[in-house]
TORDREN-914797 format. One record per residue: residue number from 1; y, x, z of N, C-alpha, C, O in turn. Coordinates in steps of 0.001 Angstrom, whole numbers, always signed. Atoms other than C-alpha are relative to their C-alpha. Layout:
BEGIN
NUM,Y,X,Z,Y,X,Z,Y,X,Z,Y,X,Z
...
***
This chain:
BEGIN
1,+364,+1007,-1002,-22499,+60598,-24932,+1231,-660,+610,+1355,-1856,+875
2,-1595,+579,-732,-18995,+60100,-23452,+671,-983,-995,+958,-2090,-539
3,-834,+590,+958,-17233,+58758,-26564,-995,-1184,-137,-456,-2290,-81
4,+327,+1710,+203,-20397,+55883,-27134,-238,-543,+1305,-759,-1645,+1474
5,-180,+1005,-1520,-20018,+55219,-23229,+1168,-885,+199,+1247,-1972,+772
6,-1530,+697,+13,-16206,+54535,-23802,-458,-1103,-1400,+351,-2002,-1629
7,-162,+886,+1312,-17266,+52593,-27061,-935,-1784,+892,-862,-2996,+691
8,+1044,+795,-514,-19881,+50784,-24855,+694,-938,+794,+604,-2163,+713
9,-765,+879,-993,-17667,+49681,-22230,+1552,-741,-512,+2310,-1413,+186
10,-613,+1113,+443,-15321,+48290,-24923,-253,-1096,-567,+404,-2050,-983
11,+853,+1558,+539,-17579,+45954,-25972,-694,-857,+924,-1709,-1494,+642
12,+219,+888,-1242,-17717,+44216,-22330,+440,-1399,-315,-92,-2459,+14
13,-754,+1183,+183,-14925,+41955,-23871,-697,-896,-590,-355,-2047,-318
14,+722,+745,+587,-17534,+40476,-26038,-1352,-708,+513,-2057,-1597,+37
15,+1597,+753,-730,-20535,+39684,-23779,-42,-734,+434,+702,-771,+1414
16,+251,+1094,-893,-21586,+36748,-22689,-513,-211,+1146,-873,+851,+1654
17,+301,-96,-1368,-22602,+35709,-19517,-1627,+284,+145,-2019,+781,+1201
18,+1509,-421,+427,-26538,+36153,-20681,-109,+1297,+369,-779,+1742,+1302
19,+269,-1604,+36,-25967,+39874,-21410,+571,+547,+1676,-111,+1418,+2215
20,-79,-36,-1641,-24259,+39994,-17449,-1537,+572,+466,-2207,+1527,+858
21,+1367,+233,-1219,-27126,+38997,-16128,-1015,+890,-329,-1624,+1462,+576
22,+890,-562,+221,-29349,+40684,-18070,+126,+1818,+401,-796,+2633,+373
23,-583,-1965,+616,-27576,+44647,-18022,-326,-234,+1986,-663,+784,+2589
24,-320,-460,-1071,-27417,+43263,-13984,-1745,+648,+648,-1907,+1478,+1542
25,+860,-324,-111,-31244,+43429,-14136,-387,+1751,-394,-1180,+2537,+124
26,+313,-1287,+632,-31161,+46578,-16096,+458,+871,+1125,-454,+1621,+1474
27,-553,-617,-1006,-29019,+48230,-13259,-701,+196,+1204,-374,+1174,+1878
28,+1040,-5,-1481,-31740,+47629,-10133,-1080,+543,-911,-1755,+1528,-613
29,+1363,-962,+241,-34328,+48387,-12510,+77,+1642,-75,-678,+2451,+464
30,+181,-2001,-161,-33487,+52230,-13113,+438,+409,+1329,+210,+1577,+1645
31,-94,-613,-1223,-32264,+52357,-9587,-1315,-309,+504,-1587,+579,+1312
32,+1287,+167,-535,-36004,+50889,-8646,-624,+1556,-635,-1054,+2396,+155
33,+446,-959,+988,-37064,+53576,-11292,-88,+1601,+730,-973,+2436,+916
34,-575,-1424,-686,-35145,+56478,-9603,-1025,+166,+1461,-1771,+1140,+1570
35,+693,+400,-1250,-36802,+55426,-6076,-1575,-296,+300,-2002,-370,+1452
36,+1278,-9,+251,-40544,+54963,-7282,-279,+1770,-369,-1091,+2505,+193
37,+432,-1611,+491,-40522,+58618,-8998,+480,+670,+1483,-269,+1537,+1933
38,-230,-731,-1488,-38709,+59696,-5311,-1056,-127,+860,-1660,+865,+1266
39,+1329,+314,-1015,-41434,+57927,-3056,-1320,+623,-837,-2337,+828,-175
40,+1348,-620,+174,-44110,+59394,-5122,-113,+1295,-209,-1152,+1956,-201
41,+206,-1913,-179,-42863,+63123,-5425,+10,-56,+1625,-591,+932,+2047
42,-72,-118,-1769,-42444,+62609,-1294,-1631,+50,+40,-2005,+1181,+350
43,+759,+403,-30,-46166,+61125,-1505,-664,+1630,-794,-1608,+1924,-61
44,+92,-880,+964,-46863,+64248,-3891,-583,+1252,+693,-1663,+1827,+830
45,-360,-1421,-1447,-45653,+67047,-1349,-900,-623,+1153,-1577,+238,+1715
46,+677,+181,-1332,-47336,+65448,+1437,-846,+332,+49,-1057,+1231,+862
47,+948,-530,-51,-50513,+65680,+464,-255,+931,-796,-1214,+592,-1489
48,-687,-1515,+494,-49719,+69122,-1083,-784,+557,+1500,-1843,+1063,+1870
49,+17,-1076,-1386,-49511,+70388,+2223,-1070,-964,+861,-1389,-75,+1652
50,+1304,+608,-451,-52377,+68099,+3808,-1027,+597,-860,-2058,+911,-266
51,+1544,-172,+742,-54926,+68995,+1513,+370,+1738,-175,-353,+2599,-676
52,+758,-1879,-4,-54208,+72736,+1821,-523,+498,+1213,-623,+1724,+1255
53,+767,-360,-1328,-55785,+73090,+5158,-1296,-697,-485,-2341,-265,+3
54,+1846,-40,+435,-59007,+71460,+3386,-634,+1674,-846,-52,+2627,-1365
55,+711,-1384,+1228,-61642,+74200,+1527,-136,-36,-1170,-125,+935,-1926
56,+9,+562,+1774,-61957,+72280,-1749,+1464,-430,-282,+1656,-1214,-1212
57,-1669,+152,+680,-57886,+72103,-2054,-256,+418,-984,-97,-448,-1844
58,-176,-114,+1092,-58540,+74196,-4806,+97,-1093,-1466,+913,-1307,-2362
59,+222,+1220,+877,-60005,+71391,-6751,+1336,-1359,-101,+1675,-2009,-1090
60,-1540,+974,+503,-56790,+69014,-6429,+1301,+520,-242,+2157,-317,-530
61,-743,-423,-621,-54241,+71729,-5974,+978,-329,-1897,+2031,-939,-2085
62,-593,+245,+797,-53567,+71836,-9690,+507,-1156,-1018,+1370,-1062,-1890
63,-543,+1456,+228,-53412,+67958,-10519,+1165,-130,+304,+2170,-359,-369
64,-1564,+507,-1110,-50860,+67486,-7990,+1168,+658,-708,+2160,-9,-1001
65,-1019,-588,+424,-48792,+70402,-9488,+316,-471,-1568,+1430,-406,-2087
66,-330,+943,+1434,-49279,+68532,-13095,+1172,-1115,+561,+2325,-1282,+164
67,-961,+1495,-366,-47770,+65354,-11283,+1305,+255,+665,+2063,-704,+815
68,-1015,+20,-1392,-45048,+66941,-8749,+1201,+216,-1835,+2318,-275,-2003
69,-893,-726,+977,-43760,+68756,-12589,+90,-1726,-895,+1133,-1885,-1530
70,-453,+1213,+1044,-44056,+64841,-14559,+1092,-371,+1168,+2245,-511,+762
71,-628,+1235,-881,-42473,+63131,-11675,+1633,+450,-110,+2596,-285,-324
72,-1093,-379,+226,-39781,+65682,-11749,+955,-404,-675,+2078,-861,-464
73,-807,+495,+1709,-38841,+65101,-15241,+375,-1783,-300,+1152,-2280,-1115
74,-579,+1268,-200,-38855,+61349,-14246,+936,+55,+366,+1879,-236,-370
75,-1256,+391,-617,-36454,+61418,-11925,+937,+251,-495,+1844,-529,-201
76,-728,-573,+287,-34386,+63425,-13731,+955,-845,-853,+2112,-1169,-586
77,-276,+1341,+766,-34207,+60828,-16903,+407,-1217,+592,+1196,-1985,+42
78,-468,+1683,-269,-33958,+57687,-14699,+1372,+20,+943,+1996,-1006,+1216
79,-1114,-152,-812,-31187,+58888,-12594,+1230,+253,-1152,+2391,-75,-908
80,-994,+333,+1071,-29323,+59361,-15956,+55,-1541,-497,+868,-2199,-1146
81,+157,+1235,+775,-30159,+56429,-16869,+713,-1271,+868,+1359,-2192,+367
82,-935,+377,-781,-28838,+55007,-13618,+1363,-114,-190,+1975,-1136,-503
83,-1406,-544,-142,-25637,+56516,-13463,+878,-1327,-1190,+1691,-2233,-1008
84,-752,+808,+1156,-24829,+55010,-17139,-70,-869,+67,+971,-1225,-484
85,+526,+1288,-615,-26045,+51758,-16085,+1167,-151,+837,+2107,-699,+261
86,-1169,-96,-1151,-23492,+52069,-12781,+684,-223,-824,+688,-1440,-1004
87,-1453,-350,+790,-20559,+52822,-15227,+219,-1165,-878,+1266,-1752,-1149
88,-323,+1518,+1069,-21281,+49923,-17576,-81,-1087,+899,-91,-2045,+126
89,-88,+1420,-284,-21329,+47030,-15418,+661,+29,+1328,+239,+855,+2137
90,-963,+133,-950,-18646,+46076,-12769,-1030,-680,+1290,-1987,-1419,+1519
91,+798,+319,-1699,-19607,+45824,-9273,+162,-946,+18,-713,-1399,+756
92,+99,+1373,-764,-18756,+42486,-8941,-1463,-1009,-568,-2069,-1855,+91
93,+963,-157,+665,-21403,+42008,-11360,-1952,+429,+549,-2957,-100,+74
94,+881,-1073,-464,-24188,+44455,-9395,-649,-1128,+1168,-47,-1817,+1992
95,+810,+541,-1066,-27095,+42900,-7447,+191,+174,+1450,+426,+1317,+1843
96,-169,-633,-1376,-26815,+42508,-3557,-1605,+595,+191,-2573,+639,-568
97,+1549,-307,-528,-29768,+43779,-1628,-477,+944,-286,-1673,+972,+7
98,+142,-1373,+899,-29935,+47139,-3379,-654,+752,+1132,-1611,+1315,+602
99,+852,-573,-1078,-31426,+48727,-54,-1538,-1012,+53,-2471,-210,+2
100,+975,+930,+121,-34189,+46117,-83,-657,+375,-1386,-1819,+5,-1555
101,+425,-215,+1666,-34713,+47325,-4025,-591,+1595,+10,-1530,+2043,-647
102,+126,-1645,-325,-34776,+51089,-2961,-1580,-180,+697,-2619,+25,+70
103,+1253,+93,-912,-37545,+50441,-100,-1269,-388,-827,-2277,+318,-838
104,+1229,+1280,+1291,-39952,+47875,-2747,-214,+1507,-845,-1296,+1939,-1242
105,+469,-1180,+1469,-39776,+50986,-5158,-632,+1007,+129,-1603,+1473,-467
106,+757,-1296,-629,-40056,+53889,-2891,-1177,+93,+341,-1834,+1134,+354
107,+1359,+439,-766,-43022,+52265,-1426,-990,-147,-1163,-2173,+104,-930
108,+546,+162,+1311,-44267,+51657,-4865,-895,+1162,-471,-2096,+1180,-736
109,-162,-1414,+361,-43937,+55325,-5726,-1022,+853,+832,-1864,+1590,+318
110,+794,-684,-613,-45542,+56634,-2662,-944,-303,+587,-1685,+650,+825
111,+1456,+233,-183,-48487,+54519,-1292,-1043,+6,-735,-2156,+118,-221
112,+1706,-198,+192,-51049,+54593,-3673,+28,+1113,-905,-874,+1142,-1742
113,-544,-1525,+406,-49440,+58353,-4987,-1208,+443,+1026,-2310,+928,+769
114,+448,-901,-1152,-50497,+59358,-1571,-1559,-740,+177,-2357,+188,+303
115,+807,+648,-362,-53374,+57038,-993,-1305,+638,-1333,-2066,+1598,-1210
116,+790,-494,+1163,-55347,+57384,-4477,+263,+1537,-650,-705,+2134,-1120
117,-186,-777,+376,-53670,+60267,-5514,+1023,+129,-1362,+1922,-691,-1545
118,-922,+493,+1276,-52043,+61319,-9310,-726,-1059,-996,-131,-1749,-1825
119,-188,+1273,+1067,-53983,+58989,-11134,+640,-1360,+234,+1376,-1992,-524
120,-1124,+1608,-500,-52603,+55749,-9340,+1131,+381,-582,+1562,-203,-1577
121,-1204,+21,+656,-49542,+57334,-9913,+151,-388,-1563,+635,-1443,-1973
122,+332,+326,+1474,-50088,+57377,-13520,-5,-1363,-822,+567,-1689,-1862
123,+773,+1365,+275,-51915,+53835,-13576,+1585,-609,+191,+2107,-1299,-685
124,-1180,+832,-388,-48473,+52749,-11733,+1206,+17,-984,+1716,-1008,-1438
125,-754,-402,+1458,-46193,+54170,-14399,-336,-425,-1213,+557,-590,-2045
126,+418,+535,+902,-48291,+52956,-16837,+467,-1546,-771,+914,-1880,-1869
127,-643,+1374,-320,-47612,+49289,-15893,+1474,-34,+100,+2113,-898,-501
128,-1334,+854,-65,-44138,+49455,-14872,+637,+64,-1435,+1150,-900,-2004
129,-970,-364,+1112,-42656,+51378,-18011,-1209,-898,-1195,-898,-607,-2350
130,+263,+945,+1000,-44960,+48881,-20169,+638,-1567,+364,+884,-2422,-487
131,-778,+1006,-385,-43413,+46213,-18459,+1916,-54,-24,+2485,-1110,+255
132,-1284,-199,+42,-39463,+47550,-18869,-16,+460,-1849,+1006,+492,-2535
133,-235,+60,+1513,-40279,+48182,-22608,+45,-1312,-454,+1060,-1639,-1068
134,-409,+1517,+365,-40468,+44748,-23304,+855,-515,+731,+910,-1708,+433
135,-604,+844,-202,-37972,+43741,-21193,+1175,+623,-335,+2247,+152,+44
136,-1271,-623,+867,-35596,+46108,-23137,+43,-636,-1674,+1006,-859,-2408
137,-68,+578,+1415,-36848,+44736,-26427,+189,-1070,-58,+678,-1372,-1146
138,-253,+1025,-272,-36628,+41356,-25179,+1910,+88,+28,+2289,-494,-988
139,-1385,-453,+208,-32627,+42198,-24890,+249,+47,-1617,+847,-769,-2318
140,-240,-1054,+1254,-32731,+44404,-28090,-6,-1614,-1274,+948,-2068,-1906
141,-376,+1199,+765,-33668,+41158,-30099,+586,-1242,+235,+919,-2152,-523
142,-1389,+1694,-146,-31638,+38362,-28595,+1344,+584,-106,+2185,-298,-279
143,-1044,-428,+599,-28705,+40696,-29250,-115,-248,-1533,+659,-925,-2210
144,-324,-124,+1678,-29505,+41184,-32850,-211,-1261,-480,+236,-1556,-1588
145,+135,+1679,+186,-30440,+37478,-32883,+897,-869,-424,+1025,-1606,-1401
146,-1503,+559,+72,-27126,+36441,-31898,+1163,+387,-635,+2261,-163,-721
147,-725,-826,+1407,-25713,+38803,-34416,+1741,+612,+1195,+2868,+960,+842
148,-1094,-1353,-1186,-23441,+40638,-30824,+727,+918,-857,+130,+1727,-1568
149,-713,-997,+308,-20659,+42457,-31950,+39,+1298,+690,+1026,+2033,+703
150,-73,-1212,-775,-21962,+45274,-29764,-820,+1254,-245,-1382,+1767,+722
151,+765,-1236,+479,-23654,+48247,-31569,-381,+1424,+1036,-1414,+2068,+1217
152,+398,-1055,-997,-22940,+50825,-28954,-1039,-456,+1129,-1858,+224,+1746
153,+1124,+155,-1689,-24856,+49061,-26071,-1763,-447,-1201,-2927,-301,-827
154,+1316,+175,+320,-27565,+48034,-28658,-609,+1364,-259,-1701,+1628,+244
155,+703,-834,-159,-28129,+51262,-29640,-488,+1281,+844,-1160,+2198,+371
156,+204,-44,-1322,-28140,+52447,-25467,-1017,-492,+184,-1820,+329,+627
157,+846,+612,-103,-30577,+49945,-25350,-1260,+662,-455,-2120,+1014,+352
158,+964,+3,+1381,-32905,+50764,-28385,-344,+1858,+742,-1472,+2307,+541
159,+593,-952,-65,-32853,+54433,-26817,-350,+277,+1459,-1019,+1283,+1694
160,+1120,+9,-1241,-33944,+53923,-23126,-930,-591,-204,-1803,-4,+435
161,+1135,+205,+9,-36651,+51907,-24069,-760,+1112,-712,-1937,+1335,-429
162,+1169,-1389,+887,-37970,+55057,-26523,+41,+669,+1678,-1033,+644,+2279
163,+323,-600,-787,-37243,+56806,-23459,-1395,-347,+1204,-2105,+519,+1713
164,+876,+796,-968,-39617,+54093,-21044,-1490,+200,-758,-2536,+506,-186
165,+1214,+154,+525,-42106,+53835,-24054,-630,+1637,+23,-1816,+1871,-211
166,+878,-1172,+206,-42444,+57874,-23864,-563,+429,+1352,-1469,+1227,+1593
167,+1088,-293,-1325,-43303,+57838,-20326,-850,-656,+257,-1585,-375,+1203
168,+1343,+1412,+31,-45682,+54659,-20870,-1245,+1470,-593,-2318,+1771,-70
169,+1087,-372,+652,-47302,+57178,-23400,-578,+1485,+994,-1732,+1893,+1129
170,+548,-1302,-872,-47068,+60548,-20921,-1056,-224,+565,-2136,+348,+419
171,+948,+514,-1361,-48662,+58566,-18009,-1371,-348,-760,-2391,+117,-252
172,+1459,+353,+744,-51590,+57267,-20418,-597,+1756,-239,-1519,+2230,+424
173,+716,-1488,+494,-52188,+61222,-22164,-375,+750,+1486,-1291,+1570,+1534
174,+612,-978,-1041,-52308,+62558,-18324,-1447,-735,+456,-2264,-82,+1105
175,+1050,+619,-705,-55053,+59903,-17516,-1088,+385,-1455,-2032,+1170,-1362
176,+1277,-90,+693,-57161,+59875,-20553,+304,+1064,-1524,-358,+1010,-2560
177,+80,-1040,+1076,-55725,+62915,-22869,+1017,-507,-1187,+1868,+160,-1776
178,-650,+774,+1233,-54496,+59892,-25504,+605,-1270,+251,+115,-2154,+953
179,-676,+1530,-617,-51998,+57038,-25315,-1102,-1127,-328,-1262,-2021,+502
180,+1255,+824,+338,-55085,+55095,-27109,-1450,+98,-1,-2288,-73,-886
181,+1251,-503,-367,-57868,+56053,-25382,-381,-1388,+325,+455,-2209,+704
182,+242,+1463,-771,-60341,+52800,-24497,+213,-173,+935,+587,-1339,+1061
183,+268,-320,-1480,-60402,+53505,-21133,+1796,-885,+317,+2126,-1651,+1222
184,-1340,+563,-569,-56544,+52546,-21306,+210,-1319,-390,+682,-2275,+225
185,-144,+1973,+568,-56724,+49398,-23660,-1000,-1072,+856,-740,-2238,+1154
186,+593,+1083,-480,-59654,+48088,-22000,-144,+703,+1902,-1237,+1265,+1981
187,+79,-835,-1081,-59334,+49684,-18042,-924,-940,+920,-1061,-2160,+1012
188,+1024,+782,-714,-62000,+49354,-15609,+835,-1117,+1151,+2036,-1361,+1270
189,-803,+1239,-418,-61595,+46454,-13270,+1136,+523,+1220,+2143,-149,+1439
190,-505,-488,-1176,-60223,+48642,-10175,+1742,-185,-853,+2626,-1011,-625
191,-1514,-471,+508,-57012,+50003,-12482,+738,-1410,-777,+1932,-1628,-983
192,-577,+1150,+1305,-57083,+46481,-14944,+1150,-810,+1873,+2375,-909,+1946
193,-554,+654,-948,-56247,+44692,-11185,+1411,+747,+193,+2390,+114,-203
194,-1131,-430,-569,-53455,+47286,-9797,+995,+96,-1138,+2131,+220,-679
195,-514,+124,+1104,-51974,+47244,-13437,+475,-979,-317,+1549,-924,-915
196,-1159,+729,-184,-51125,+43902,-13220,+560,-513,+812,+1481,-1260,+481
197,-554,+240,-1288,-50288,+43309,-9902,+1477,+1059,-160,+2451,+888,+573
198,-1634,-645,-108,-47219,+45934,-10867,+766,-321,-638,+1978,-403,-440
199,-996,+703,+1183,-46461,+44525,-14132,+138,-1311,+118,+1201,-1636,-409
200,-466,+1204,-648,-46457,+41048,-12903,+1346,-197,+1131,+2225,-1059,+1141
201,-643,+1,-1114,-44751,+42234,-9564,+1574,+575,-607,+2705,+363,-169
202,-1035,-424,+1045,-42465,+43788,-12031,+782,-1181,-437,+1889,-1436,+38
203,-475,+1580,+890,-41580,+40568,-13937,+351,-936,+1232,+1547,-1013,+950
204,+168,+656,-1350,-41467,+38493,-10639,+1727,+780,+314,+2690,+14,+275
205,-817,-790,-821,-38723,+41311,-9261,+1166,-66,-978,+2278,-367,-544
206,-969,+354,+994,-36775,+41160,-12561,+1099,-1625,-35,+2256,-2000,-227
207,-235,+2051,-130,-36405,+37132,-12227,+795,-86,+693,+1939,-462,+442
208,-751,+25,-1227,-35539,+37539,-8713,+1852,+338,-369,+2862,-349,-217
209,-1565,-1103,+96,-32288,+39931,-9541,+938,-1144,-704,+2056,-1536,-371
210,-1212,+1216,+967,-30805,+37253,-12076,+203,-1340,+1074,+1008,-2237,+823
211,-539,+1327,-724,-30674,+34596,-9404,+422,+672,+1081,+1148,-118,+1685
212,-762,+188,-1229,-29558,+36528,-6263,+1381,+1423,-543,+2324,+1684,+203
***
């Protein structure tokens, strides 16, 4: 990992001002990333310990502990994923407003965690990391398009989105067992609405980052 980070960050000299902008999006998104899986293990624990003073806790006690153990394993991945992100692109480079990006995410993470419970969570994960797979493959082929002399960051690229597309597929198998269950291709209207209100709000928030 060290040696294609140093290979990565010698192939800065070659990027154009496109790939900037684009790696600057990539950089708020896994810090949004990091800060959605935080606000919804907070959201997680809360009602953890709220719903064990009910009598039917039993009945949610072990969902929650399914979701507190995925969310974990999120954070874990997107905070790597951060970090390397940080290291490749020069601060002068780096979005302002990054507290404003934290809050939007956390809040993301933990109102309708805590509100609906783990399937929202799920539903919410669903949407964003289907919405950051395409906007990694969207990258992935206007590099190879432009025939980029940059192999190490393409194939950085090519393996956080496997990483985004395997939590697209987690979050689907915890809701309906199978990444291609109907229920997920065609979702009733409650989940079809909050699904794209994230992946829109997603795309919308992406846009934003390249102009401020």
């Amino acid at each position: 990992m060290a040696d294609s980070l140093e290979d990565t960050l010698e192939e800065r000299v070659v990027w154009p001002s496109w790939l900037f902008t684009e790696m600057k999006t990539n950089h708020i998104g896994e810090l949004a990333a990091v800060f959605m899986y935080i606000g919804a293990q907070r959201a997680l624990i809360l009602k953890f310990k709220l719903l064990s003073f009910c009598p039917y806790f039993i009945k949610y006690k072990e969902p929650i502990k399914k979701a507190m153990n995925f969310v974990r394993r999120q954070v874990e991945t997107e905070t790597v994923h951060f970090k390397i992100m940080s290291s490749l692109l020069p601060q002068t480079h780096q979005t302002r407003f990054c507290f404003f990006w934290r809050i939007n995410a956390f809040l993301l993470g933990f109102l309708p965690t805590f509100i609906a419970g783990p399937r929202a969570l799920y539903w919410t994960v669903y949407a964003v990391e289907k919405f950051v797979e395409k906007h990694y493959n969207s990258q992935i082929i206007k590099i190879i398009l432009e025939k980029l002399p940059v192999p190490s960051l393409l194939s950085l690229l090519k393996n956080f989105k496997e990483d985004e597309v395997y939590h697209q597929r987690e979050a689907a198998e915890h809701l309906y067992g199978r990444f291609d269950h109907p229920a997920i291709l065609n979702p009733a209207i409650i989940s079809k609405v909050w699904t794209n209100l994230v992946y829109y709000g997603s795309l919308w928030a992406a846009e934003l980052v390249r102009w401020i």
